[in-house]
mmCIF file of the N, C-alpha and C atoms, coordinates in Angstrom:
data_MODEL
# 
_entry.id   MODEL 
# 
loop_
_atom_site.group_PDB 
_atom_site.id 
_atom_site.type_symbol 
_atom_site.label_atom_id 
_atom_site.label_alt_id 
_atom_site.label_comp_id 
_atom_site.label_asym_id 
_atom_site.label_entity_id 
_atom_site.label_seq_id 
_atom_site.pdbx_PDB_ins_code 
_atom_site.Cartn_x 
_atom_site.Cartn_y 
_atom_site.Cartn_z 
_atom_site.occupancy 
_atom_site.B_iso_or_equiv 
_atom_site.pdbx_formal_charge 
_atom_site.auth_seq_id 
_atom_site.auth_comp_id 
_atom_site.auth_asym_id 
_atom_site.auth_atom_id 
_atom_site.pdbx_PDB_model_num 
ATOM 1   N N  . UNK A 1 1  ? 35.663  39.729 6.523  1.00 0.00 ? 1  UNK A N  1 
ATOM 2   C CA . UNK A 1 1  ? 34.725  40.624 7.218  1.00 0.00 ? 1  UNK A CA 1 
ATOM 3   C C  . UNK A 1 1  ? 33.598  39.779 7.805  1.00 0.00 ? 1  UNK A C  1 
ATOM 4   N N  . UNK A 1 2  ? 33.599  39.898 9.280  1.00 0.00 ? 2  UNK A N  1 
ATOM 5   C CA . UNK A 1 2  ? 32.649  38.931 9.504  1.00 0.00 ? 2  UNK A CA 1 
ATOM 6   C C  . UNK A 1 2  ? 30.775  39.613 9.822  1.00 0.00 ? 2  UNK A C  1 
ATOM 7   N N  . UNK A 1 3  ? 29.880  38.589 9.217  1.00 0.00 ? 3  UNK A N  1 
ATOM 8   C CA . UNK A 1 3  ? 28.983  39.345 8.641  1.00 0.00 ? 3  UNK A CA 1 
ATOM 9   C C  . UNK A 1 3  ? 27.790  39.318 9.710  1.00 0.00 ? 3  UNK A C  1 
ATOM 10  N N  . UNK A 1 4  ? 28.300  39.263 11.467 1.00 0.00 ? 4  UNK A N  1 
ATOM 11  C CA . UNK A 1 4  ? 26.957  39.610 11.947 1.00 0.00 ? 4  UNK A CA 1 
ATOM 12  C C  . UNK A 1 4  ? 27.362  41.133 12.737 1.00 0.00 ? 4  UNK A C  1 
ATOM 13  N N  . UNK A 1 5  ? 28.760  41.594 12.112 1.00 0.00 ? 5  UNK A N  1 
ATOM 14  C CA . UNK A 1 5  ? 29.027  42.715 12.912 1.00 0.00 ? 5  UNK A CA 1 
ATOM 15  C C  . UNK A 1 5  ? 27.837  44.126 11.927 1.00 0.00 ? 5  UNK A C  1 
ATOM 16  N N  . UNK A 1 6  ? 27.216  43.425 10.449 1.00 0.00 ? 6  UNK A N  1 
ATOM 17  C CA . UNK A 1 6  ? 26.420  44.152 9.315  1.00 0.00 ? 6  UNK A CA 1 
ATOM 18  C C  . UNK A 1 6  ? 25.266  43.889 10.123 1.00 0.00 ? 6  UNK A C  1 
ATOM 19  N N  . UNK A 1 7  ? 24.679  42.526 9.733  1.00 0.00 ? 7  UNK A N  1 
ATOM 20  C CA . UNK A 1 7  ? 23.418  42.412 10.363 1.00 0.00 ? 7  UNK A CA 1 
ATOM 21  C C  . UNK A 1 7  ? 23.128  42.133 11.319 1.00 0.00 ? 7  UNK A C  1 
ATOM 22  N N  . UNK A 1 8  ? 22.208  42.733 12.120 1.00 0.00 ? 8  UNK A N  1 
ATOM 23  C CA . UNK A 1 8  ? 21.976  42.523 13.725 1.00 0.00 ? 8  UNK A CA 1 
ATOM 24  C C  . UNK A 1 8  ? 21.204  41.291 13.779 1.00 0.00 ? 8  UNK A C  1 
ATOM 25  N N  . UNK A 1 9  ? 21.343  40.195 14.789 1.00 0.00 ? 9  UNK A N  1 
ATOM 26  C CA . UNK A 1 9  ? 20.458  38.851 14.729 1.00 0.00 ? 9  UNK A CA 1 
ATOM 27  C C  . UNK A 1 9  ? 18.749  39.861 15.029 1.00 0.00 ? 9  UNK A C  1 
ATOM 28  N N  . UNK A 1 10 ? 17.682  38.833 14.184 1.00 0.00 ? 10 UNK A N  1 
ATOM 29  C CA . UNK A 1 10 ? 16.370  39.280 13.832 1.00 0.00 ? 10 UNK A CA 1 
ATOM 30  C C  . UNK A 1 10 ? 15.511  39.211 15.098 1.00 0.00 ? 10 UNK A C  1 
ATOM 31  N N  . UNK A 1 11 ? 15.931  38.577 15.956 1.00 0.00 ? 11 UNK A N  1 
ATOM 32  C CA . UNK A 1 11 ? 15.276  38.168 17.010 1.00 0.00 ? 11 UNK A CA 1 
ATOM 33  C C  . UNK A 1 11 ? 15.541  38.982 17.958 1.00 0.00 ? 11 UNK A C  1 
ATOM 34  N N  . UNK A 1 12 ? 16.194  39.907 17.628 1.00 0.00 ? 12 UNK A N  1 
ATOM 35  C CA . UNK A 1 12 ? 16.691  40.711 18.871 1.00 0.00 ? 12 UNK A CA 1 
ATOM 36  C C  . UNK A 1 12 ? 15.578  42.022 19.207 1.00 0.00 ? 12 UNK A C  1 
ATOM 37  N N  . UNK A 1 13 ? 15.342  41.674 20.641 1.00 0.00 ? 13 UNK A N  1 
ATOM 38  C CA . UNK A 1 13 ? 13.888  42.945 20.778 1.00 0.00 ? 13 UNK A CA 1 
ATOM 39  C C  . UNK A 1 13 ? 14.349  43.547 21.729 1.00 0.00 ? 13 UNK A C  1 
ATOM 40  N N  . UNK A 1 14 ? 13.741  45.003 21.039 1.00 0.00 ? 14 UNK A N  1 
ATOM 41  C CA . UNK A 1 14 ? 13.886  46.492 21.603 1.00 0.00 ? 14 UNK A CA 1 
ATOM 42  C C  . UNK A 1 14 ? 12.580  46.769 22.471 1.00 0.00 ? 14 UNK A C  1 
ATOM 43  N N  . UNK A 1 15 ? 13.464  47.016 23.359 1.00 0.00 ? 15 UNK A N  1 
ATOM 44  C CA . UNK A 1 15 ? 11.798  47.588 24.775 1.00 0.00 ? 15 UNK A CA 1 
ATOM 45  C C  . UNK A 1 15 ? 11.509  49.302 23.799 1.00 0.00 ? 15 UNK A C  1 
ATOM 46  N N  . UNK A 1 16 ? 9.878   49.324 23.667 1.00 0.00 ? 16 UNK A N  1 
ATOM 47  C CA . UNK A 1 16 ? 9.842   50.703 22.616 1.00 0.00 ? 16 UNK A CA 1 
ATOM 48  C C  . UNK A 1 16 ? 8.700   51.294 24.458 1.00 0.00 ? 16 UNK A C  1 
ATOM 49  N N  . UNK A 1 17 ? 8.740   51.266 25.370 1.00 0.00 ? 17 UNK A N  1 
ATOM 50  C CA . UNK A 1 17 ? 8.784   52.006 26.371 1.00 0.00 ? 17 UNK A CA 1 
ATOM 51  C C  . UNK A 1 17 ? 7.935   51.333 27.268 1.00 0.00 ? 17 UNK A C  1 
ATOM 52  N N  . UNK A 1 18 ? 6.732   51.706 27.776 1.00 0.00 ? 18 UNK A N  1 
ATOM 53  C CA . UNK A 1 18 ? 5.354   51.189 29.243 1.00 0.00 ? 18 UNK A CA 1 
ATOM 54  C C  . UNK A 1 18 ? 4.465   50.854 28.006 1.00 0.00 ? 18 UNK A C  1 
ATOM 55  N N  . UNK A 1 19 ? 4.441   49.684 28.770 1.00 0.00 ? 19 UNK A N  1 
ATOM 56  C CA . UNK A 1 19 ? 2.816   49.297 27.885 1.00 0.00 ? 19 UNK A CA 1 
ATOM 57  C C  . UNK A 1 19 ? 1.465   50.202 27.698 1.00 0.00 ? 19 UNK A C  1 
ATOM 58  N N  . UNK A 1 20 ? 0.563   50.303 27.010 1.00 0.00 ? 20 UNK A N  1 
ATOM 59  C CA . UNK A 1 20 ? 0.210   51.452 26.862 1.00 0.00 ? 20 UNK A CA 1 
ATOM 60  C C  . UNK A 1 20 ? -1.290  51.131 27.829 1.00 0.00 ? 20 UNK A C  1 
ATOM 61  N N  . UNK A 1 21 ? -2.086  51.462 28.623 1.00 0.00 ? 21 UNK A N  1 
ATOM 62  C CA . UNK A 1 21 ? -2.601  51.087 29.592 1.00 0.00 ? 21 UNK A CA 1 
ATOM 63  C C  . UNK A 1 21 ? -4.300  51.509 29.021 1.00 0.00 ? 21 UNK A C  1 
ATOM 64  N N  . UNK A 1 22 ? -5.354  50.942 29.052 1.00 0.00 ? 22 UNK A N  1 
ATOM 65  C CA . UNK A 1 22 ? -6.426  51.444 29.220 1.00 0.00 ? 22 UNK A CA 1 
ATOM 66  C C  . UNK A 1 22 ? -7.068  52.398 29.816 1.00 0.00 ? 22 UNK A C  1 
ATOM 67  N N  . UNK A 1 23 ? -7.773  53.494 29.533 1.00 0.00 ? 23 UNK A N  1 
ATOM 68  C CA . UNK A 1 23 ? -8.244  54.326 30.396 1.00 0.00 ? 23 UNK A CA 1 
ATOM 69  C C  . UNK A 1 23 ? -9.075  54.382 31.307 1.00 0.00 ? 23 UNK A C  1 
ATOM 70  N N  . UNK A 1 24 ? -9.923  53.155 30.548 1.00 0.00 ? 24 UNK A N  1 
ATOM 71  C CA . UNK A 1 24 ? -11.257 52.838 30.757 1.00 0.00 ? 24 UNK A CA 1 
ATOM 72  C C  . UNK A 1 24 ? -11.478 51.187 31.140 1.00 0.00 ? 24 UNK A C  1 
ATOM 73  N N  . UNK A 1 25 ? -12.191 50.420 32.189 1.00 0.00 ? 25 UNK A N  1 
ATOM 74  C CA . UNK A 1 25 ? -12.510 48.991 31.736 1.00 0.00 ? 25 UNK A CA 1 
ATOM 75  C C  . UNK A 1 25 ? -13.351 48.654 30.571 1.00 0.00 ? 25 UNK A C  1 
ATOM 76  N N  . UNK A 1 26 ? -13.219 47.231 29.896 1.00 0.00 ? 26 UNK A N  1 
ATOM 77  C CA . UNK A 1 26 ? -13.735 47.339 28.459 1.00 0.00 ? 26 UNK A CA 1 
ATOM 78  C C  . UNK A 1 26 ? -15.247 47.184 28.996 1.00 0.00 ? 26 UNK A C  1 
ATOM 79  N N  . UNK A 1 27 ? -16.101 47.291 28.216 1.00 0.00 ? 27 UNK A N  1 
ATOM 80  C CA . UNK A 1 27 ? -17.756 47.310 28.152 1.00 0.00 ? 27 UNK A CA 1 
ATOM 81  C C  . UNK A 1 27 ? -18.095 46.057 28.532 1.00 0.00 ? 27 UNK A C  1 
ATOM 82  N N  . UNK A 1 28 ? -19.061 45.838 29.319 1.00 0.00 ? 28 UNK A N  1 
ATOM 83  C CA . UNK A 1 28 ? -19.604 44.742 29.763 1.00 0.00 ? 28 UNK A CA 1 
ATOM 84  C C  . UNK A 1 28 ? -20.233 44.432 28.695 1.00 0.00 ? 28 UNK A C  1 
ATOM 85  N N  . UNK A 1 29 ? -20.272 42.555 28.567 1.00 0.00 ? 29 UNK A N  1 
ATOM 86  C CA . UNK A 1 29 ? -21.001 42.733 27.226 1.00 0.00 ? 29 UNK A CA 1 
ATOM 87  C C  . UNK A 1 29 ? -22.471 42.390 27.570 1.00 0.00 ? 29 UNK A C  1 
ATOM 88  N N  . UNK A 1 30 ? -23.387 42.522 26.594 1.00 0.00 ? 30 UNK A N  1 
ATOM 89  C CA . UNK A 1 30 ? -24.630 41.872 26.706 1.00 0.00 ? 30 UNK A CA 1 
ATOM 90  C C  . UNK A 1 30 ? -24.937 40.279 27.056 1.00 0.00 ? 30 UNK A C  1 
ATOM 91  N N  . UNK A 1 31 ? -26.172 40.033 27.648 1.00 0.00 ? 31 UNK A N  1 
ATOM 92  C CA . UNK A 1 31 ? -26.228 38.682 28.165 1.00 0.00 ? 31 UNK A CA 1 
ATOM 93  C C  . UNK A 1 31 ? -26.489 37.604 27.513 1.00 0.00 ? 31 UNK A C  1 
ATOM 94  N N  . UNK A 1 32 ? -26.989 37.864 26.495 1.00 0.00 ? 32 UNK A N  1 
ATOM 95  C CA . UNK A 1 32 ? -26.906 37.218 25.386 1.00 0.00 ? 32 UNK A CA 1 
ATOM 96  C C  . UNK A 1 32 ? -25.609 36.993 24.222 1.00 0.00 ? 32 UNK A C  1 
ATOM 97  N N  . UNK A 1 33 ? -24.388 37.670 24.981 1.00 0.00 ? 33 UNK A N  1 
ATOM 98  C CA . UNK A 1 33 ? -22.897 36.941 24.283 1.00 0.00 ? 33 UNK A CA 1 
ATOM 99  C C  . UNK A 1 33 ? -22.589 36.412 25.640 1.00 0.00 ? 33 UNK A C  1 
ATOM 100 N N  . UNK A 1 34 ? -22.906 36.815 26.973 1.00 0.00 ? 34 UNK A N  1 
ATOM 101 C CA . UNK A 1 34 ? -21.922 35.766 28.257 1.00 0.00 ? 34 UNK A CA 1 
ATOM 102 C C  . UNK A 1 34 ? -22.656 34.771 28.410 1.00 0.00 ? 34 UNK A C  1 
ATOM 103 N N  . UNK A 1 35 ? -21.731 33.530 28.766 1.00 0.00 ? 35 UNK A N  1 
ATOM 104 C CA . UNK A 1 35 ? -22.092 32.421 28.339 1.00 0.00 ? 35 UNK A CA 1 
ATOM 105 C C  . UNK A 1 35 ? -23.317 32.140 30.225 1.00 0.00 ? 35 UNK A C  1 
ATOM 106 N N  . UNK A 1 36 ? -24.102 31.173 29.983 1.00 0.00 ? 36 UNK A N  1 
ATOM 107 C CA . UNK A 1 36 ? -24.346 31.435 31.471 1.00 0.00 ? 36 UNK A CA 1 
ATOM 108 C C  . UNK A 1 36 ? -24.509 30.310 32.597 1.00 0.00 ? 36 UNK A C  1 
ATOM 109 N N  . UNK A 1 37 ? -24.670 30.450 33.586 1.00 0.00 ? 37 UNK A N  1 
ATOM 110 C CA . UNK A 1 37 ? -24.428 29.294 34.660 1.00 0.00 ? 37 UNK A CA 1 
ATOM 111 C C  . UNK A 1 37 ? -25.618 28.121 34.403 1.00 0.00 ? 37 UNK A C  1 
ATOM 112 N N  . UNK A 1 38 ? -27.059 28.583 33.641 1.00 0.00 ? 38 UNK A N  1 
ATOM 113 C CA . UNK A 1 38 ? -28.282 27.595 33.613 1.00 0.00 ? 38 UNK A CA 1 
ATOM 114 C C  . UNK A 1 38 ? -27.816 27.238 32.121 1.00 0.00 ? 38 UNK A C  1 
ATOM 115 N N  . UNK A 1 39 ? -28.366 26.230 31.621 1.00 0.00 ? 39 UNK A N  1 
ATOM 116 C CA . UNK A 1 39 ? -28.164 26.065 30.462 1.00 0.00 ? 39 UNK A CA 1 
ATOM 117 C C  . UNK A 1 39 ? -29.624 26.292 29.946 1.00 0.00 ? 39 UNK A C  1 
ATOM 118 N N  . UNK A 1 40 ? -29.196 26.774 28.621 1.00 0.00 ? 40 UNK A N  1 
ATOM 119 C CA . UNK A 1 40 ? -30.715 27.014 27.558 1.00 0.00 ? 40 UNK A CA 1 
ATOM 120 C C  . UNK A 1 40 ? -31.228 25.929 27.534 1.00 0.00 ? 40 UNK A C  1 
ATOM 121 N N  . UNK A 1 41 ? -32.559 26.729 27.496 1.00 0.00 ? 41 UNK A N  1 
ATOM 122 C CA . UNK A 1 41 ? -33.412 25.526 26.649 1.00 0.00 ? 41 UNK A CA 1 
ATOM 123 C C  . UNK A 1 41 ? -33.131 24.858 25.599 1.00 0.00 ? 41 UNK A C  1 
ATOM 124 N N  . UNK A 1 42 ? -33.193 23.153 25.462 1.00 0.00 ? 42 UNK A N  1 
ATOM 125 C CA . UNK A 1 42 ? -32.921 22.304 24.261 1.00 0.00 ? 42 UNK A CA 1 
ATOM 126 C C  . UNK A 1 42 ? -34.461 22.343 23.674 1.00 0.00 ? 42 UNK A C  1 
ATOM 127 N N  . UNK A 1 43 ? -34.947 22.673 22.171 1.00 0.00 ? 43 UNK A N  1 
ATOM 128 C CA . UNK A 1 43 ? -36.073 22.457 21.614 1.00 0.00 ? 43 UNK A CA 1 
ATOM 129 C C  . UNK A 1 43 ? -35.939 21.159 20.924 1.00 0.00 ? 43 UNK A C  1 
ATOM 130 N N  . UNK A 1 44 ? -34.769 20.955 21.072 1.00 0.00 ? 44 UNK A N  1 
ATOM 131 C CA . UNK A 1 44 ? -34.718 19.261 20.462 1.00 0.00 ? 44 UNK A CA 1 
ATOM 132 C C  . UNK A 1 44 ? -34.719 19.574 18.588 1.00 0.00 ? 44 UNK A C  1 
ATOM 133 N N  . UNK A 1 45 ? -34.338 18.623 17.968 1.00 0.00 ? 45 UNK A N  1 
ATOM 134 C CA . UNK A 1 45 ? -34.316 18.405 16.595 1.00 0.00 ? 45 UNK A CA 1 
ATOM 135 C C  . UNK A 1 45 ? -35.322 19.142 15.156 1.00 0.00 ? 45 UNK A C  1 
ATOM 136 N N  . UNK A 1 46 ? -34.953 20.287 15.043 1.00 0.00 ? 46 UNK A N  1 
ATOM 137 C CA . UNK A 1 46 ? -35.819 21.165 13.798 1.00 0.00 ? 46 UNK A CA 1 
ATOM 138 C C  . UNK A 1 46 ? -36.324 20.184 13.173 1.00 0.00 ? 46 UNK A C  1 
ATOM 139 N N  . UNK A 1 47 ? -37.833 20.015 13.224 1.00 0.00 ? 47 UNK A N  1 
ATOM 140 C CA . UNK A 1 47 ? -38.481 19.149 11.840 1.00 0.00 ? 47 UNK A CA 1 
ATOM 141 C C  . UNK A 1 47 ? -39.571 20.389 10.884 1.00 0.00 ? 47 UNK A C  1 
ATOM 142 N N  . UNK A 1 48 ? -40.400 19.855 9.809  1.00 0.00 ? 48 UNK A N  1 
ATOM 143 C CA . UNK A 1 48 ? -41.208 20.474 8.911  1.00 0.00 ? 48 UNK A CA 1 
ATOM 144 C C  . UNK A 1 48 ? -42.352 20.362 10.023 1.00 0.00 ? 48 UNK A C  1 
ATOM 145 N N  . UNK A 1 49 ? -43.037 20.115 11.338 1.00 0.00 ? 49 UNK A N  1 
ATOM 146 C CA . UNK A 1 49 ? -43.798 20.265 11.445 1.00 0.00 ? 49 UNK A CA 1 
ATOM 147 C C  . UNK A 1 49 ? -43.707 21.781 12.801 1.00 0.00 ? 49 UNK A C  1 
ATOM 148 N N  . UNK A 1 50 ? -42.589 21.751 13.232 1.00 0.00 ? 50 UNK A N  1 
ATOM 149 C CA . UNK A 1 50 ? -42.096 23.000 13.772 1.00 0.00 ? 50 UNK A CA 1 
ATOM 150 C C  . UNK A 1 50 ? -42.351 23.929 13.471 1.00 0.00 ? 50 UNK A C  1 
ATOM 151 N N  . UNK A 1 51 ? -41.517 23.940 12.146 1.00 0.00 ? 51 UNK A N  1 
ATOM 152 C CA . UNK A 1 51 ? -41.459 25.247 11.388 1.00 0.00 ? 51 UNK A CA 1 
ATOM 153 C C  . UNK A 1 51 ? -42.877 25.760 11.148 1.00 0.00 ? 51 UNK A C  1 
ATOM 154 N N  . UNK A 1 52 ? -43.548 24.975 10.189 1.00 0.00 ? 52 UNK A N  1 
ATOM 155 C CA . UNK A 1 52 ? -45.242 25.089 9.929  1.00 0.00 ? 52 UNK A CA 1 
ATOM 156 C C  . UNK A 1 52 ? -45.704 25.875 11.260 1.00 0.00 ? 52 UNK A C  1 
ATOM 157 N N  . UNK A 1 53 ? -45.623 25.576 12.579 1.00 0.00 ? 53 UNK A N  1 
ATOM 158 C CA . UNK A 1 53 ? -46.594 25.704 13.678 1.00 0.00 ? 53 UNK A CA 1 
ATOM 159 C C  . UNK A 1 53 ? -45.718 27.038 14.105 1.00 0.00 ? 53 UNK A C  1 
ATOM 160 N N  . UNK A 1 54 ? -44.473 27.693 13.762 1.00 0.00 ? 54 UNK A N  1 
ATOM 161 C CA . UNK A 1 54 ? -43.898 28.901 13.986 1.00 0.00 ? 54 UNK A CA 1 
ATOM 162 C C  . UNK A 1 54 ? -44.262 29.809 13.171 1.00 0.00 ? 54 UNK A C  1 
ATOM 163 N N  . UNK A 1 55 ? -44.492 28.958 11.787 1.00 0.00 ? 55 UNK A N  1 
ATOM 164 C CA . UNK A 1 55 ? -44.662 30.371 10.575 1.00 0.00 ? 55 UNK A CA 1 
ATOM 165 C C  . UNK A 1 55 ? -46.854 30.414 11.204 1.00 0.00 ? 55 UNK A C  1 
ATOM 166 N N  . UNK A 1 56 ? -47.307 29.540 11.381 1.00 0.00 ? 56 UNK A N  1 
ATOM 167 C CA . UNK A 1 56 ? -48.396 29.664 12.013 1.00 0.00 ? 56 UNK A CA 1 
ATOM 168 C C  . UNK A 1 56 ? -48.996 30.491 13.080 1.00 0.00 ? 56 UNK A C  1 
ATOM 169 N N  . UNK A 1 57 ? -48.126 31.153 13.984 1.00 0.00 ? 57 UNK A N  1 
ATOM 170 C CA . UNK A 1 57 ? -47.848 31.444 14.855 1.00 0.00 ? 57 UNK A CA 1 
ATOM 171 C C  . UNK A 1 57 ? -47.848 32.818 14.805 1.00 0.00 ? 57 UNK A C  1 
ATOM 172 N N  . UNK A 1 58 ? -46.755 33.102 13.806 1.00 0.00 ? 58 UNK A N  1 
ATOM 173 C CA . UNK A 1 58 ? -46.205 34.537 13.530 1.00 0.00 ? 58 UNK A CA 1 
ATOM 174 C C  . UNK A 1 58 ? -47.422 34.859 12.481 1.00 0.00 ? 58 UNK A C  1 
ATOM 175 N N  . UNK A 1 59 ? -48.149 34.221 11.641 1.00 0.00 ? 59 UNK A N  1 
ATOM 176 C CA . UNK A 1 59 ? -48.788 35.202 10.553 1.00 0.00 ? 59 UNK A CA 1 
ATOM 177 C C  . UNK A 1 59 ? -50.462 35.057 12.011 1.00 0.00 ? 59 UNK A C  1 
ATOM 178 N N  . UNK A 1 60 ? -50.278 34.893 12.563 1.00 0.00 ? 60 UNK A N  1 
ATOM 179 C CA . UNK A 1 60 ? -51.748 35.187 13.343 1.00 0.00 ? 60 UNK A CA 1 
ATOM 180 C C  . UNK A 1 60 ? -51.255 36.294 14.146 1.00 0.00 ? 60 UNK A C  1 
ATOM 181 N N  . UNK A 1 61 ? -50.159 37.060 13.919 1.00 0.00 ? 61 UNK A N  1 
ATOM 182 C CA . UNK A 1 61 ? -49.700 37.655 14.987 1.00 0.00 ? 61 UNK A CA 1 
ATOM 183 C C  . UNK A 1 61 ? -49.784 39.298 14.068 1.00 0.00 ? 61 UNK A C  1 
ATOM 184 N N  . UNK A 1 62 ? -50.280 40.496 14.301 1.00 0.00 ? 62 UNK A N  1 
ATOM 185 C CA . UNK A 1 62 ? -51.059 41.845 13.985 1.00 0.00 ? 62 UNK A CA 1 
ATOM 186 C C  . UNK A 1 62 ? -49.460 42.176 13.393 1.00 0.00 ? 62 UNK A C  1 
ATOM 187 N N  . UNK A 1 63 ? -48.639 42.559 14.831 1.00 0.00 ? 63 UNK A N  1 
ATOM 188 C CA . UNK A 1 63 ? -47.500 43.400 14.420 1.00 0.00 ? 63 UNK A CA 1 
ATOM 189 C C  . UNK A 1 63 ? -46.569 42.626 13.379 1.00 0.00 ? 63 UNK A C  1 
ATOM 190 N N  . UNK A 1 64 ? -46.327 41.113 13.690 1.00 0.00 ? 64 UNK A N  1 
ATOM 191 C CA . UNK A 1 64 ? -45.312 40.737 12.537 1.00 0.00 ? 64 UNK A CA 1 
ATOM 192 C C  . UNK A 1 64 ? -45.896 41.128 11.117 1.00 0.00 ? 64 UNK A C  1 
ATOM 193 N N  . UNK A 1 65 ? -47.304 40.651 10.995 1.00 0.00 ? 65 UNK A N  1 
ATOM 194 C CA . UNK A 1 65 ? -47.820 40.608 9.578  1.00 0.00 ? 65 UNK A CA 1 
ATOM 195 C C  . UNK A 1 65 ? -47.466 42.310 9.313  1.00 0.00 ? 65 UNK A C  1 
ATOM 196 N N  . UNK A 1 66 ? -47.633 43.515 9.918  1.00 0.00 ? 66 UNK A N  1 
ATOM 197 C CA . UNK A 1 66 ? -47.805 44.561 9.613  1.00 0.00 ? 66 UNK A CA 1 
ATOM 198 C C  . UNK A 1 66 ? -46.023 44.906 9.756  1.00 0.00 ? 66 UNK A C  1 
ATOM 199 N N  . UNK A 1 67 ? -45.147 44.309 10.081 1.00 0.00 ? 67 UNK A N  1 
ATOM 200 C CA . UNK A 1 67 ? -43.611 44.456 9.941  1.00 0.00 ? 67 UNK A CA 1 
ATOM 201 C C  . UNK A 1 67 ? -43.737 44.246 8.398  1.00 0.00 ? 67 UNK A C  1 
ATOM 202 N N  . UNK A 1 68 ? -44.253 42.906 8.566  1.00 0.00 ? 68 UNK A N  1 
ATOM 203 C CA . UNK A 1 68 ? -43.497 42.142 7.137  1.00 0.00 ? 68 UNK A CA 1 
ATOM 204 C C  . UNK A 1 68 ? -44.293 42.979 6.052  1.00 0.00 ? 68 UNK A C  1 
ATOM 205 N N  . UNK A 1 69 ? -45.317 43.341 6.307  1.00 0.00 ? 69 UNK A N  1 
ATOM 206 C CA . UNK A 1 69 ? -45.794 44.339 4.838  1.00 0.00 ? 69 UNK A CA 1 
ATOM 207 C C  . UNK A 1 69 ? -44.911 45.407 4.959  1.00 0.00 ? 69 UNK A C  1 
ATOM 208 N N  . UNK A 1 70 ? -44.441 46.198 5.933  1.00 0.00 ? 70 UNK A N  1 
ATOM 209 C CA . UNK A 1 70 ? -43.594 47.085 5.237  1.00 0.00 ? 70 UNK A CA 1 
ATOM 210 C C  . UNK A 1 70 ? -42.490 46.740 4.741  1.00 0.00 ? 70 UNK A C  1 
ATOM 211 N N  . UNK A 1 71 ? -41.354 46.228 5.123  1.00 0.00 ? 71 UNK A N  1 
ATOM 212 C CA . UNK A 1 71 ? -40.828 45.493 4.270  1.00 0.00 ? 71 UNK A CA 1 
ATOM 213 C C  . UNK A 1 71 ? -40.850 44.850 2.848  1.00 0.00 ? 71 UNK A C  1 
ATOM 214 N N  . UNK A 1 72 ? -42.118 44.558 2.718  1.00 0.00 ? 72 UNK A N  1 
ATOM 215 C CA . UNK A 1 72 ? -42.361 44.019 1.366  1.00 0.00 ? 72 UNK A CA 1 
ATOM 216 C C  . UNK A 1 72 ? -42.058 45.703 0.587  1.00 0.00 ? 72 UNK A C  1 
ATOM 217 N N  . UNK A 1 73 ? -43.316 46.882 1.079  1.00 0.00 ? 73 UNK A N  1 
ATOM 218 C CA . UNK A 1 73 ? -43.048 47.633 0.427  1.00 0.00 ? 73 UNK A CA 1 
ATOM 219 C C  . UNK A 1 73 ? -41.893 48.670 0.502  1.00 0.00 ? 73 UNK A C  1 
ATOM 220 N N  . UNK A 1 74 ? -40.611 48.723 0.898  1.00 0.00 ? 74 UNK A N  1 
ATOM 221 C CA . UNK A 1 74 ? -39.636 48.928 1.008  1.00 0.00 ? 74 UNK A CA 1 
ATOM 222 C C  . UNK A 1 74 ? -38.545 48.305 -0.192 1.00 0.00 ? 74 UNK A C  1 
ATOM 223 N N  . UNK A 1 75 ? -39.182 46.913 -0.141 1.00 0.00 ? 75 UNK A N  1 
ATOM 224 C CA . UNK A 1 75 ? -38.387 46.233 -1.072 1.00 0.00 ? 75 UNK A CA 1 
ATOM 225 C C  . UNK A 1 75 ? -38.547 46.722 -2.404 1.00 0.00 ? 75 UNK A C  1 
ATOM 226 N N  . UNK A 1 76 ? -40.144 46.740 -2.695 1.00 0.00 ? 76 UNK A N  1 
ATOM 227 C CA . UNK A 1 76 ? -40.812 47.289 -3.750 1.00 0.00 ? 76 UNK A CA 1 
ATOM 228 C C  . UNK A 1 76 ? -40.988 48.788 -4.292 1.00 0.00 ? 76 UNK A C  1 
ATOM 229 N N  . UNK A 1 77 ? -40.439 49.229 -3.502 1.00 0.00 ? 77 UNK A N  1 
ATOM 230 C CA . UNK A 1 77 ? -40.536 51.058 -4.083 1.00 0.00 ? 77 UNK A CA 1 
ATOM 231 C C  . UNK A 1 77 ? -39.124 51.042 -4.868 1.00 0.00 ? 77 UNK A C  1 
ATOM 232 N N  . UNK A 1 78 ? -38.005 50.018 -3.810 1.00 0.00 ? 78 UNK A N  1 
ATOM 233 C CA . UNK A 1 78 ? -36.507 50.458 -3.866 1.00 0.00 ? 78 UNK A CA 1 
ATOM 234 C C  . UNK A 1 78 ? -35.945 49.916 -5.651 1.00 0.00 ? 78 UNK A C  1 
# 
């Protein structure tokens, strides 16, 4: 009994009908995922005196300090 008249070879593909088509074009994405024609700004190499003059920056600043307190108390009720 010869045994590929049992099993059908695995590789063998069935058309299952029309590809199934979009209705819609997909979403443009935001510009900040497409890549873009200028290149970014390089800030050059993160050091400790950066950081210092950013966290400097942000605590002289009304709304961050008043973000970051709620947050704190968010953390603290939870």
């Amino acid at each position: 009994m010869p045994t590929s008249a049992l099993h059908p070879p695995l590789n063998l593909q069935r058309p299952h009908g029309t590809p199934l088509l979009q209705p819609f074009p997909p979403p443009t994405p935001p510009p900040s995922l497409t890549p873009s024609s200028t290149p970014s700004p390089n800030y050059g190499p993160m050091n400790r005196d950066k950081v210092r003059d950013a966290l400097l920056m942000l605590v002289q600043d009304n709304q961050f300090v008043d973000m970051f307190y709620q947050a704190l108390l968010k953390v603290h009720q939870s």
